[in-house]
TORLUM-771654 format. One record per residue (C-alpha): residue number from 1; residue in three letters; x negated, y negated, z negated. Coordinates in Angstrom, 1 decimal. Each point is the difference from the previous one (the first is absolute). Layout:
BEGIN
[rec NUM 'ala' [X Y Z]]
...
This chain:
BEGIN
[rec 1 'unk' [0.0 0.0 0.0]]
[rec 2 'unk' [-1.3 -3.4 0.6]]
[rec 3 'unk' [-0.8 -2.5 -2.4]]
[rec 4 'unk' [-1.8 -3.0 1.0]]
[rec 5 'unk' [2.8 -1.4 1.8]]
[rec 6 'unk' [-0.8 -3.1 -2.2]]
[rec 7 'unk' [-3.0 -0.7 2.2]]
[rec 8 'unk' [2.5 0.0 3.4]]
[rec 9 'unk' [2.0 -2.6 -2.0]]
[rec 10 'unk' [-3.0 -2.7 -0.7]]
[rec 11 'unk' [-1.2 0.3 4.2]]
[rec 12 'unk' [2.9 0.7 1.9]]
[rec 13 'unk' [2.6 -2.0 -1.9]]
[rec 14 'unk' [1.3 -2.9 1.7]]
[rec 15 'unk' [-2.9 0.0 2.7]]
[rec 16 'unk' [2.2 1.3 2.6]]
[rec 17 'unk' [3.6 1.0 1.1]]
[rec 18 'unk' [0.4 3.9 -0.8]]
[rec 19 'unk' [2.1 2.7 -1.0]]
[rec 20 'unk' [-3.0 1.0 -2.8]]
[rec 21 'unk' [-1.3 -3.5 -1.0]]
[rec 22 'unk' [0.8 0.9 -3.5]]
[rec 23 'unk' [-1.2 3.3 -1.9]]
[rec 24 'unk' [3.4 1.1 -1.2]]
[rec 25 'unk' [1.6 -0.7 3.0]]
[rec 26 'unk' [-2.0 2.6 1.9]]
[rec 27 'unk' [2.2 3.2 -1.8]]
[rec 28 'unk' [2.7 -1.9 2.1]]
[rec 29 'unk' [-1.7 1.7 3.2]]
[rec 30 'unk' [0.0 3.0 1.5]]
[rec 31 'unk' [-3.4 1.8 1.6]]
[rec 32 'unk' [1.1 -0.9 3.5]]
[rec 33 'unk' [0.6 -3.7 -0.6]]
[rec 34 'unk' [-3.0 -0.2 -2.0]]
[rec 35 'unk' [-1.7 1.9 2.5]]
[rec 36 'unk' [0.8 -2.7 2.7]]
[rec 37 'unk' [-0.8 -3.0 -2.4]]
[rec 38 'unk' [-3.8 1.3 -1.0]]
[rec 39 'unk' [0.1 0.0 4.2]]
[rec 40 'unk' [1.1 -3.2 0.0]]
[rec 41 'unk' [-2.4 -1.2 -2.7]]
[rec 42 'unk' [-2.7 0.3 2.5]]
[rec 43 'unk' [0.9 -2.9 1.9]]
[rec 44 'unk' [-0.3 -2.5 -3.2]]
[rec 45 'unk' [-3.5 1.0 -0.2]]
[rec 46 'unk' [-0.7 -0.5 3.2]]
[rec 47 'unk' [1.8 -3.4 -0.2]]
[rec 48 'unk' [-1.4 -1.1 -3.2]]
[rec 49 'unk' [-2.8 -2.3 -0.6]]
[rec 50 'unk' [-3.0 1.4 -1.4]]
[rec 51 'unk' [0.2 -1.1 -3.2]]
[rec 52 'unk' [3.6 2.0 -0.6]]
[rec 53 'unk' [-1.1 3.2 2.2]]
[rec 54 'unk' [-1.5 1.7 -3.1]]
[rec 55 'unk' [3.7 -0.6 -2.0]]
[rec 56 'unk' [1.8 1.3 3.1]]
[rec 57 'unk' [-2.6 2.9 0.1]]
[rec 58 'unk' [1.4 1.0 -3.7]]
[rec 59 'unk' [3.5 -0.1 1.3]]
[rec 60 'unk' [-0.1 2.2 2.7]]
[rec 61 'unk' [-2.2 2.5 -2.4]]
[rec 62 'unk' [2.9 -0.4 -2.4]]
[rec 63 'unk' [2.9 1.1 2.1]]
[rec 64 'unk' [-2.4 2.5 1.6]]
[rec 65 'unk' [-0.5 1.9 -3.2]]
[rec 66 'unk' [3.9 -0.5 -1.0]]
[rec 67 'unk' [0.4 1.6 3.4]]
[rec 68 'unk' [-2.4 3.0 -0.5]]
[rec 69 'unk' [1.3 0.5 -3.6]]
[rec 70 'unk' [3.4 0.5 1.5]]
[rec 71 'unk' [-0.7 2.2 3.1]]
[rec 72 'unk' [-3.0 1.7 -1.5]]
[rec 73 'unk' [-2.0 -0.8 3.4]]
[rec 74 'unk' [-4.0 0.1 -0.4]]
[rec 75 'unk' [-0.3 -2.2 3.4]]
[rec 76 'unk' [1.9 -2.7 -1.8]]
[rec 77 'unk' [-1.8 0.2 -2.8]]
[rec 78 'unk' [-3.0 -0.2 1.7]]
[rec 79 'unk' [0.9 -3.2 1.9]]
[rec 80 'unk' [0.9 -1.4 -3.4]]
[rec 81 'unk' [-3.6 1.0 -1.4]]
[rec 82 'unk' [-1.5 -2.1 3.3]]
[rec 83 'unk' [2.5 -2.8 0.0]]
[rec 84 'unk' [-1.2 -0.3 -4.0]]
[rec 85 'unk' [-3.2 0.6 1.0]]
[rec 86 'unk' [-0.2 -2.9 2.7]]
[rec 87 'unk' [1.8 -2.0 -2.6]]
[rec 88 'unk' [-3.0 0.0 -2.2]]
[rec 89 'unk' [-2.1 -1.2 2.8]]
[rec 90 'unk' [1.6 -2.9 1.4]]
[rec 91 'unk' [1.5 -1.2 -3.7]]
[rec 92 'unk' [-1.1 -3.7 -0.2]]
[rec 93 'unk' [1.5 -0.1 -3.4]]
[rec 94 'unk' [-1.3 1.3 -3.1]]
[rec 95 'unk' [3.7 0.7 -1.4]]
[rec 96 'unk' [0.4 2.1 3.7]]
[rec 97 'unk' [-2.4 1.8 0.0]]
[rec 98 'unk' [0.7 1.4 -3.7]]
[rec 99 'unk' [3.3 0.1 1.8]]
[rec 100 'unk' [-1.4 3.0 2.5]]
[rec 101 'unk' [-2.3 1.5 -2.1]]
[rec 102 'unk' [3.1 1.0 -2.4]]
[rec 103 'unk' [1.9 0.8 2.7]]
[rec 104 'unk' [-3.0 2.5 1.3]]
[rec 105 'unk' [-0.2 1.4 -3.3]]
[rec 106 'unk' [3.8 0.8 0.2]]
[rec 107 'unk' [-0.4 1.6 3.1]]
[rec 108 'unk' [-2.1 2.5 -1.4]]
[rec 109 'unk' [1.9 0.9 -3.1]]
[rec 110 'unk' [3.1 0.5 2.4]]
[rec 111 'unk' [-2.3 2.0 2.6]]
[rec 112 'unk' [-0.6 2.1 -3.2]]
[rec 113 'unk' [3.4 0.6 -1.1]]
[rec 114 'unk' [1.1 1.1 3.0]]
[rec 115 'unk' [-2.8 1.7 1.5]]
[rec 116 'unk' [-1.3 1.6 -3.0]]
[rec 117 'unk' [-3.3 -1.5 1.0]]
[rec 118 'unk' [-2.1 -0.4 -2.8]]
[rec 119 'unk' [-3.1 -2.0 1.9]]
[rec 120 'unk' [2.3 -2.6 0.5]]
[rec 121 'unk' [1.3 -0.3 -3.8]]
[rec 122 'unk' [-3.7 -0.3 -0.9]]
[rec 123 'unk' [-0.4 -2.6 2.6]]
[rec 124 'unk' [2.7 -1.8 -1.4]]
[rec 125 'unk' [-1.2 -0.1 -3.2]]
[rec 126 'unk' [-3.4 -1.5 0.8]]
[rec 127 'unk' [1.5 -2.5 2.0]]
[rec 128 'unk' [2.0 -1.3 -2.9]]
[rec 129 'unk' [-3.3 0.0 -2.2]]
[rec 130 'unk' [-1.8 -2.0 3.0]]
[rec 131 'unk' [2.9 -2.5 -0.2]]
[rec 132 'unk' [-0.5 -0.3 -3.5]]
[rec 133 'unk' [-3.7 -0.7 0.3]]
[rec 134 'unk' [0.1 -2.3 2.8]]
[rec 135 'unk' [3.4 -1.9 0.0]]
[rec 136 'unk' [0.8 -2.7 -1.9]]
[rec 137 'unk' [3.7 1.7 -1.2]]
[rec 138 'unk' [3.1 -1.6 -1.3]]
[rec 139 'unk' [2.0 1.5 -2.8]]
[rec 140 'unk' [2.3 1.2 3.1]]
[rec 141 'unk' [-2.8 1.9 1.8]]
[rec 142 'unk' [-1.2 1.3 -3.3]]
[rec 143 'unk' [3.5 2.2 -0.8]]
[rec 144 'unk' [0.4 0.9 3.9]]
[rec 145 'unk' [-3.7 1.7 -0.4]]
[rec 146 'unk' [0.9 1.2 -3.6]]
[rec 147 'unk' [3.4 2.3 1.7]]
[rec 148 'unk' [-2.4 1.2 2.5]]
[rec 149 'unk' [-2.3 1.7 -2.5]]
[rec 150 'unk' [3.2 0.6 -2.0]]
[rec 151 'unk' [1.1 2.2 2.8]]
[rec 152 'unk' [-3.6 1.1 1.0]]
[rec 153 'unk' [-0.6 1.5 -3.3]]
[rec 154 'unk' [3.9 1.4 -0.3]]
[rec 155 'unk' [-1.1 2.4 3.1]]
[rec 156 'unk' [-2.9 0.7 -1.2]]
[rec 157 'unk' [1.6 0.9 -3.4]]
[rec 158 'unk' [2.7 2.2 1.3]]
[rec 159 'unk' [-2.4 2.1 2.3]]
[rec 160 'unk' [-2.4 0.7 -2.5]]
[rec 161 'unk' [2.7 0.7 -2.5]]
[rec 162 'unk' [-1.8 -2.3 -2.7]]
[rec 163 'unk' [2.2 -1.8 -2.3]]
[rec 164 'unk' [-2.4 -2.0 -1.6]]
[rec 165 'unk' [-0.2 -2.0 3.7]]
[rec 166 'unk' [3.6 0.3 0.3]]
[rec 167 'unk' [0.5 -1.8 -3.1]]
[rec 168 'unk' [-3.1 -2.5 0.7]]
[rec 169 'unk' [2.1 -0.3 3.3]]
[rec 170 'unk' [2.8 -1.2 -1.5]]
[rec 171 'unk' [-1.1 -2.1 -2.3]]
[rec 172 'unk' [-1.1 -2.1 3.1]]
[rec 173 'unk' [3.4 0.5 1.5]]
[rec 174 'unk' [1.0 -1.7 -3.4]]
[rec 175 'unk' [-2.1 -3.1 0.0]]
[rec 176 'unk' [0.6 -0.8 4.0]]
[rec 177 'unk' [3.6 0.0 -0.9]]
[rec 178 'unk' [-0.4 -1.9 -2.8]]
[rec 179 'unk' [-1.8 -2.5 2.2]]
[rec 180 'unk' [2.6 0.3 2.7]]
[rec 181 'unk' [2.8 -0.7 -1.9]]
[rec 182 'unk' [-0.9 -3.2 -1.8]]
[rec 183 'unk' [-1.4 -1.2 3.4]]
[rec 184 'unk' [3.4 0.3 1.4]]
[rec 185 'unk' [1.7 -1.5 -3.2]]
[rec 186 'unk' [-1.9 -3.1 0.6]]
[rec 187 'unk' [0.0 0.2 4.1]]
[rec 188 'unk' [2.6 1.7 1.3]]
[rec 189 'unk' [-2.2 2.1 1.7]]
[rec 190 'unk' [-2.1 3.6 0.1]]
[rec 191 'unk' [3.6 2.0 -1.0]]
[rec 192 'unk' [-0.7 2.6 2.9]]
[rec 193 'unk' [-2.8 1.0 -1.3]]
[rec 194 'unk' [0.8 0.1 -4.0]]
[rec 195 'unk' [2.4 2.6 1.2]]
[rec 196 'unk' [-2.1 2.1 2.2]]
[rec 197 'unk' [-2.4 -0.2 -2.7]]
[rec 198 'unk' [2.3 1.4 -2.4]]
[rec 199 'unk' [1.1 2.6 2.6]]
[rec 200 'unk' [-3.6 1.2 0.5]]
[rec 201 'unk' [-0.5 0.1 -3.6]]
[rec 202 'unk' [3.3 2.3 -0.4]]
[rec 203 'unk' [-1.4 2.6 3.0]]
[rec 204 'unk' [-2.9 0.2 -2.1]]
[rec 205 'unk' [2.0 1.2 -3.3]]
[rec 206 'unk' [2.7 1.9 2.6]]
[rec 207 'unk' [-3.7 1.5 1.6]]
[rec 208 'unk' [-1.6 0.7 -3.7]]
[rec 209 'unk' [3.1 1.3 -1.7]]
[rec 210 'unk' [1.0 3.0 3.1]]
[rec 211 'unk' [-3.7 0.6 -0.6]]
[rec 212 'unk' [0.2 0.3 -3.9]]
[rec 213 'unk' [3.4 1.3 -0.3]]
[rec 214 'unk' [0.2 -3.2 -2.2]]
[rec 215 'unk' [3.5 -1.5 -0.6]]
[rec 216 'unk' [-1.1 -2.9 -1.6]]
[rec 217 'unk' [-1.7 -1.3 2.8]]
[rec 218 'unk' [2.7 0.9 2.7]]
[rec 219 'unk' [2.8 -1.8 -2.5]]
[rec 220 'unk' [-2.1 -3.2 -0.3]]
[rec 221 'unk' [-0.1 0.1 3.8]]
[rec 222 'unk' [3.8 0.0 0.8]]
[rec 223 'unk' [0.4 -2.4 -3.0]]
[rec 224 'unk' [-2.7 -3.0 1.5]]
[rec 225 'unk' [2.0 1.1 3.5]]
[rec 226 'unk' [3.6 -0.4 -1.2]]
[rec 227 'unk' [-0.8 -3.2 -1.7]]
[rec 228 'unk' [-1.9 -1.5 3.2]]
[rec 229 'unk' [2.8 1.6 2.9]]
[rec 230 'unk' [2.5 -2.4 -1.4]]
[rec 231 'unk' [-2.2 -3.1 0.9]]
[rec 232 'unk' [-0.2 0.7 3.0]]
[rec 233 'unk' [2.6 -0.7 2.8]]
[rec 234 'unk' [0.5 3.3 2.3]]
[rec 235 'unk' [1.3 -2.5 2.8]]
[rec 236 'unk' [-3.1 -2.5 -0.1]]
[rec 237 'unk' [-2.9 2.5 -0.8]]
[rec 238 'unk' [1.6 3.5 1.5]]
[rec 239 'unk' [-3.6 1.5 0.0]]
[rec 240 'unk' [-0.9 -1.2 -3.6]]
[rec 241 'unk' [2.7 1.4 -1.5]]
[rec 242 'unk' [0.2 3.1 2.2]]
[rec 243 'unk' [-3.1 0.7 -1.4]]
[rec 244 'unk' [1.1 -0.7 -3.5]]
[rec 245 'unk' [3.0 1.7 0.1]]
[rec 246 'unk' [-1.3 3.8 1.8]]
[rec 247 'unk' [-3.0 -0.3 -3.0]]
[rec 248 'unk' [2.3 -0.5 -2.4]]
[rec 249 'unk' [2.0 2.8 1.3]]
[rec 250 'unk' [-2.9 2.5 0.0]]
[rec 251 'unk' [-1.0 -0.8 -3.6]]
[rec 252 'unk' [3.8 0.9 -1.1]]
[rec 253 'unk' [-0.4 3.1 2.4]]
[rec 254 'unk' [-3.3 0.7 -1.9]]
[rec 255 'unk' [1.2 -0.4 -3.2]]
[rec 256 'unk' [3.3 2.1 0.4]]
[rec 257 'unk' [-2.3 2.8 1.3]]
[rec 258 'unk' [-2.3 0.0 -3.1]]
[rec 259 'unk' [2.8 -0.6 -2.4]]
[rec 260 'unk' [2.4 2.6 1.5]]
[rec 261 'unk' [2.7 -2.8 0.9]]
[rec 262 'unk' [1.9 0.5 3.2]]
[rec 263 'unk' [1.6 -3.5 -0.3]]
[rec 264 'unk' [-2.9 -1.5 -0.6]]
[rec 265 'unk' [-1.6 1.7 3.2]]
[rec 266 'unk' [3.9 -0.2 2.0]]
[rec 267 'unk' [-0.6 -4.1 -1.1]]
[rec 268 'unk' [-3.2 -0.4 0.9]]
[rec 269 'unk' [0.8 1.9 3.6]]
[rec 270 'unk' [2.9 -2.8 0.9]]
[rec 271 'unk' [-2.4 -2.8 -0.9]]
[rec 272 'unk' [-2.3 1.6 2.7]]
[rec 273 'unk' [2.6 0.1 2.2]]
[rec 274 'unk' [1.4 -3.1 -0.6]]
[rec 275 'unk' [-3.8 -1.4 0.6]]
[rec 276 'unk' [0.0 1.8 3.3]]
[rec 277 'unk' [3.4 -0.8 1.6]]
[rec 278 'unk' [-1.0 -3.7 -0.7]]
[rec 279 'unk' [-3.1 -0.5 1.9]]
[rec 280 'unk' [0.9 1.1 3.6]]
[rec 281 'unk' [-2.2 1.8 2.1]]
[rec 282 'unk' [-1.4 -2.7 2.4]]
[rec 283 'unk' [-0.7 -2.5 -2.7]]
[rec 284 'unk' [-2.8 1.9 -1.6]]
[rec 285 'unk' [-0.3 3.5 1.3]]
[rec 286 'unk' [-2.6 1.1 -2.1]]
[rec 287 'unk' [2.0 -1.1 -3.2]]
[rec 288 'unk' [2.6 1.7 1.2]]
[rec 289 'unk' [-2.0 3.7 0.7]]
[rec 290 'unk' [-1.3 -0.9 -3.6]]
[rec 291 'unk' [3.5 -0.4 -1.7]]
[rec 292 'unk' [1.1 3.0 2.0]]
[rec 293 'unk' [-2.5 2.2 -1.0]]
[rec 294 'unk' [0.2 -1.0 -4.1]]
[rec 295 'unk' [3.8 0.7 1.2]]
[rec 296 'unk' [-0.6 3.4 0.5]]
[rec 297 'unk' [-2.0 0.7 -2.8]]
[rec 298 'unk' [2.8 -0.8 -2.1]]
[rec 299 'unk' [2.7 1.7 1.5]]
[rec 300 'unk' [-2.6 3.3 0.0]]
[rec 301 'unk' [-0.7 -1.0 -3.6]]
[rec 302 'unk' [4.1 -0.1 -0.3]]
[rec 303 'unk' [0.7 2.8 1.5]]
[rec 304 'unk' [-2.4 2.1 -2.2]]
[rec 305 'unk' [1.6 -2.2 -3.3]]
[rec 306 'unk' [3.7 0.9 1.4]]
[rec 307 'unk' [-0.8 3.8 1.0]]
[rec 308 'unk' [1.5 -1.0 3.5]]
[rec 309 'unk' [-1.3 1.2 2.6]]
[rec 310 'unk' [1.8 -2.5 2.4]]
[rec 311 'unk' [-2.0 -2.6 -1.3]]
[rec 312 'unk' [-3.0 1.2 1.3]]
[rec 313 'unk' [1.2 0.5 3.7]]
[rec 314 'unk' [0.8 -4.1 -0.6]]
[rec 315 'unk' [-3.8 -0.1 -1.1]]
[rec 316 'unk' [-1.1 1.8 3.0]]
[rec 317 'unk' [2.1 -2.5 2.7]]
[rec 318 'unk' [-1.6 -3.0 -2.2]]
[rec 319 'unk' [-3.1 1.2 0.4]]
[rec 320 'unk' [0.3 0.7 3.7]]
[rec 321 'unk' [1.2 -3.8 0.7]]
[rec 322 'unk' [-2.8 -0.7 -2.1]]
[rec 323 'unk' [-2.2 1.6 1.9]]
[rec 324 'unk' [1.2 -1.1 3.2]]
[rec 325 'unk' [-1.0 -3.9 -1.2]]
[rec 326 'unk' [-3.7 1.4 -0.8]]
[rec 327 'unk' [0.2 1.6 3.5]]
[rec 328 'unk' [-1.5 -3.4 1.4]]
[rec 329 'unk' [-2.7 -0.6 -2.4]]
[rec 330 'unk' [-2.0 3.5 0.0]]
[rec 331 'unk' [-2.9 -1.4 -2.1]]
[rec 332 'unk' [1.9 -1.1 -3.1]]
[rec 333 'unk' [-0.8 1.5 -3.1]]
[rec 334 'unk' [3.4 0.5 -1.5]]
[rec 335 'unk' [1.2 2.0 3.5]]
[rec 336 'unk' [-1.5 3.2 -1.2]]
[rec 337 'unk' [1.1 -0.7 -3.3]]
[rec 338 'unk' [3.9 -0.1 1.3]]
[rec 339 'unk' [-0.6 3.0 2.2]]
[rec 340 'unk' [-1.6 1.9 -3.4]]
[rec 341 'unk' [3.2 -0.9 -1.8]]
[rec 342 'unk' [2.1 1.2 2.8]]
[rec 343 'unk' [-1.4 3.1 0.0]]
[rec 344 'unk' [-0.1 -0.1 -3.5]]
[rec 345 'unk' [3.7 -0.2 0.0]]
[rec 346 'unk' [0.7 2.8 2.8]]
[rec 347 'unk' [-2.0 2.6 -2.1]]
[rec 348 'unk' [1.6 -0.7 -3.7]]
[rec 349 'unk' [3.5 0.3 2.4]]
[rec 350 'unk' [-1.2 3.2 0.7]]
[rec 351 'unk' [-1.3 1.0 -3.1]]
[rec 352 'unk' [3.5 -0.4 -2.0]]
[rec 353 'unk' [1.8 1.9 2.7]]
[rec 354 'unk' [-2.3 2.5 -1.0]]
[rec 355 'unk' [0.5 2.6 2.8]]
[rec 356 'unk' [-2.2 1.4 2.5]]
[rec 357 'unk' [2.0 -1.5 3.2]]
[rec 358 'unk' [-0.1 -3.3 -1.7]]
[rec 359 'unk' [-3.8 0.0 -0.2]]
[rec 360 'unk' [-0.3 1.9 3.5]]
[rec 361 'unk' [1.8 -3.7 1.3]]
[rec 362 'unk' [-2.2 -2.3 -1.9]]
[rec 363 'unk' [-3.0 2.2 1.6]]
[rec 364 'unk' [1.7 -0.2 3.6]]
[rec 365 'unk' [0.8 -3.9 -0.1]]
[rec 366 'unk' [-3.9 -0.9 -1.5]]
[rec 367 'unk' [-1.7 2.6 2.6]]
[rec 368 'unk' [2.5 -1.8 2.3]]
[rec 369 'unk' [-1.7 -3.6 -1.0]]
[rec 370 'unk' [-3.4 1.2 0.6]]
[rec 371 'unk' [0.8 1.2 3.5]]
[rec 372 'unk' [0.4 -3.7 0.8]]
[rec 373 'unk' [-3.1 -1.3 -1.6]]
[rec 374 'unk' [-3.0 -0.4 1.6]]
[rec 375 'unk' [-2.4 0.6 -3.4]]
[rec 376 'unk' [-3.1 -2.0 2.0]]
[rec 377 'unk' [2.3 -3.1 0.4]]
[rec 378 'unk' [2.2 0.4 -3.1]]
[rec 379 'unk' [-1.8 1.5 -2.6]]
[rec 380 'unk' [1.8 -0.9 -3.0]]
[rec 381 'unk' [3.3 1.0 1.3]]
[rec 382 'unk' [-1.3 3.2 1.1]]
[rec 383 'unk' [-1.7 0.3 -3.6]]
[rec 384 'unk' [2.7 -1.3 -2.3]]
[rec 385 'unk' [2.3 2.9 2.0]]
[rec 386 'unk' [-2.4 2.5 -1.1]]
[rec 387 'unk' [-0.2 -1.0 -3.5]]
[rec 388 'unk' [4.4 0.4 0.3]]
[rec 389 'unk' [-0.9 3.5 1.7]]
[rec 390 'unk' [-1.9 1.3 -3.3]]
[rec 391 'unk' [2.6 -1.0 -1.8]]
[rec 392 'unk' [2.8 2.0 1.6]]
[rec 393 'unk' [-2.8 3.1 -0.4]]
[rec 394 'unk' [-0.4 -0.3 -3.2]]
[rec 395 'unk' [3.4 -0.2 -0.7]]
[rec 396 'unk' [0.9 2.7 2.2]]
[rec 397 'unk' [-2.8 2.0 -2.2]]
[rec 398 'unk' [2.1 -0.5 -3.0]]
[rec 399 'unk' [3.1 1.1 0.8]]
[rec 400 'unk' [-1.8 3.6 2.5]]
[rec 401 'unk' [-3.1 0.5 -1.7]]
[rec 402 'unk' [-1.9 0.2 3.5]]
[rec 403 'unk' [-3.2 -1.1 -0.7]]
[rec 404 'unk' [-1.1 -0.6 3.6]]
[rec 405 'unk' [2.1 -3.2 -0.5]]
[rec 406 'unk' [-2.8 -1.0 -2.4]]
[rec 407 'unk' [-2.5 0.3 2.7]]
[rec 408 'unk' [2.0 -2.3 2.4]]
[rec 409 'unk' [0.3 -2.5 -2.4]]
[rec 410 'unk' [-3.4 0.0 -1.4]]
[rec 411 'unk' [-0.7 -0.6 4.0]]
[rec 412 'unk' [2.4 -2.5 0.9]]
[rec 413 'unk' [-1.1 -1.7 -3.4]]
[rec 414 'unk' [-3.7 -0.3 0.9]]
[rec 415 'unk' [0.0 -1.4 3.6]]
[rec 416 'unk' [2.5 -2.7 -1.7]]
[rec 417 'unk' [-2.4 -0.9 -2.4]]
[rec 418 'unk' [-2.8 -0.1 2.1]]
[rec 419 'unk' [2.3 -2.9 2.4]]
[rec 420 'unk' [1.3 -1.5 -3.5]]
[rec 421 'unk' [-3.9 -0.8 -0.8]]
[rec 422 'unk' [-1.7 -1.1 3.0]]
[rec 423 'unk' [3.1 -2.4 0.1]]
[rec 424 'unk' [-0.1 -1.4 -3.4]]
[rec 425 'unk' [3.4 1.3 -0.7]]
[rec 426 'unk' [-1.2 0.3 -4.0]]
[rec 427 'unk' [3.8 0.7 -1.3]]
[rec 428 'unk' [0.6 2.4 2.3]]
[rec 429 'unk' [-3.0 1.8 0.0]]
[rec 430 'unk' [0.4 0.3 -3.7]]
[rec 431 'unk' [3.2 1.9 0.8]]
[rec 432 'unk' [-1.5 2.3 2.6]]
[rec 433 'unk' [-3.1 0.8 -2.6]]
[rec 434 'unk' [2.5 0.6 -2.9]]
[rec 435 'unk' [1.7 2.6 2.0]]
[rec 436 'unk' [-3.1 1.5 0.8]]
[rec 437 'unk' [-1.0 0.0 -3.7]]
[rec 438 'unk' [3.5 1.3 -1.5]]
[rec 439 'unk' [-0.1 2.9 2.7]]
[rec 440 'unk' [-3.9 0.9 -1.2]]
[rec 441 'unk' [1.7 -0.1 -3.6]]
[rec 442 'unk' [2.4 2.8 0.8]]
[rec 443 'unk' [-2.7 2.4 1.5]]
């Protein structure tokens, strides 16, 4: 999610007629229009003088990286990397150029999150320490580079699995809002980005508490989220509280599932939902795969709750629309993830059915996937199917004692892990190697 909006509003506000000349107004367009004003921006640098190139530079970056984050497309990402790039060049202004150099720095920690690339999160982070050390920074500039570390160190935190950065992590998340909030008090301004702070710092407590099993953590999240959703207005920030609203929806979904509470799970399913239906399809299709998928999850985690086996055939069609708005953007990091779950979802189906013909189709329909995969330009896919392979062996194991279905899975289990870790993939190669390890265990 973005959150230096703040820095669109003091260079593109009322320097020029356009539909995004204001950083809250930008949630107001969808990807195509946005898509065709970032084209547009290119003629205002051309027709500027030089003295403004460098601030119209920054804007085009800016909607170019809005753009990326809500198609998931690396080409515009690049092109916003250059434009900020170029930016940092040709600023003739100190307060520019600190202007571009942020906005660089945000590019990476958004290449980052959606890539999974980790070079670029360490980029970003000695970027911000270079601005530090040779900017003269305002109090503004100071909390923007503070909620990049913030969210820096909240990845780093939840992929390592150490709390002790998770909470160090959000004790930043803490002060930058703290900052944020008396800085709009006094100037009206910086709201969009108190709020994405405070919904980054709840994905770190959602993130921390599935990994701990920790209630606490998950109920604080949906608490700071209910008491933030209502400040926002759905019709003038749809994205914002989109966002809001599905994370809020997973905590509840969370909680109910640790707690054994169906209604807190069915509630937390129709916030999702809700969050979904609101933000359509060509305004942000990226949000939209992402509220699908967390969708799914809950209905799966439902269904499971509710002992209906309806519920998960639900799951299954969420996760294939899901999947189908992934379909464009190959290279994301959370597309496997999706397709993991799906399978995920097909399997457990199976599993409670608990008959031989029931696992026989789970077997058909993933061998059926695979058949369609081309493992040298897909690998993941191809891989996170394998993993959802083993599982119907094992579980097939259980229930006929044939021990061949062992070997298959121990099979199917190591060429996934071996994609999972030449990719990066760290969760999931966890949950190929666990597999592994549990079947050694039985022997």
């Amino acid at each position: 999610m973005q959150f230096e909006r703040d820095l669109w509003r003091r260079f593109g506000r009322n320097t020029r007629a356009t539909i995004v000349a204001d950083g809250e107004r930008i949630e107001l367009v969808d990807a195509g229009a946005l898509a065709a004003e970032a084209a547009a921006a290119s003629l205002a640098i051309h027709q500027a003088s030089d003295r403004e190139r460098g601030a119209r530079l920054v804007e085009q970056a800016f909607m170019l990286r809005e753009l990326a984050r809500r198609t998931g497309d690396a080409a515009i990402l690049s092109r916003a990397a250059h434009t900020a790039e170029r930016a940092v060049k040709l600023a003739m202004d100190q307060r520019v150029r600190v202007a571009a150099r942020l906005e660089l720095a945000a590019i990476g920690v958004l290449t980052a999150d959606l890539f999974g690339d980790e070079q670029a999160a360490e980029a970003a982070s000695m970027r911000t320490l270079a601005i530090e050390t040779e900017e003269k920074l305002t109090p503004e500039d100071r909390v923007l580079i503070q909620g990049v570390r913030a969210r820096l160190m909240a990845r780093k935190a939840v992929a390592d699995n150490d709390l002790n950065v998770a909470v160090e992590a959000a004790g930043m998340f803490d002060e930058a809002v703290s900052v944020s909030d008396e800085r709009f008090r006094h100037t009206g301004e910086g709201r969009i980005f108190a709020a994405n702070l405070r919904v980054h710092r709840a994905e770190l407590l959602i993130g921390f508490g599935l990994q701990l099993r920790e209630t606490n953590l998950l109920r604080q999240a949906e608490t700071d989220l209910a008491q933030l959703i209502v400040r926002i207005d759905p019709d003038k920030l749809p994205v914002t509280w989109a966002r809001t609203e599905s994370l809020r929806g997973s905590a509840l979904a969370a909680l109910g599932s640790l707690d054994g509470a169906p209604d807190r799970i069915a509630a937390g399913t129709a916030a999702l939902k809700a969050a979904a239906e609101h933000l359509p399809e060509g305004h942000s299709p990226l949000d939209s795969a992402r509220l699908t998928h967390s969708y799914a999850v809950a209905l799966a985690t439902l269904g499971e709750a509710c002992d209906d086996d309806h519920l998960f055939d639900t799951a299954v069609s969420a996760f294939d629309v899901a999947l189908a708005l992934f379909a464009a953007t190959p290279d994301l990091a959370q597309r496997p993830i999706c397709a993991y779950d799906r399978a995920c979802a097909v399997a457990r189906r199976a599993e409670r059915r608990g008959d031989v013909r029931a696992f026989a189709y789970a077997e058909r329909a993933f061998k059926a996937e695979l058949t369609v995969i081309d493992p040298s330009r897909d690998p993941l896919s191809w891989a996170v199917i394998q993993v959802a392979l083993a599982r119907v062996y094992l579980s097939r194991a259980d229930l006929t004692g044939d021990n061949g279905e062992n070997g298959r899975a121990a099979m199917a289990l190591s060429e996934a892990l071996e994609v999972f870790t030449e990719r990066g993939l760290r969760s999931l190669a966890d949950v190929a190697l666990t597999s592994l390890e549990e079947m050694a265990a039985r022997v």
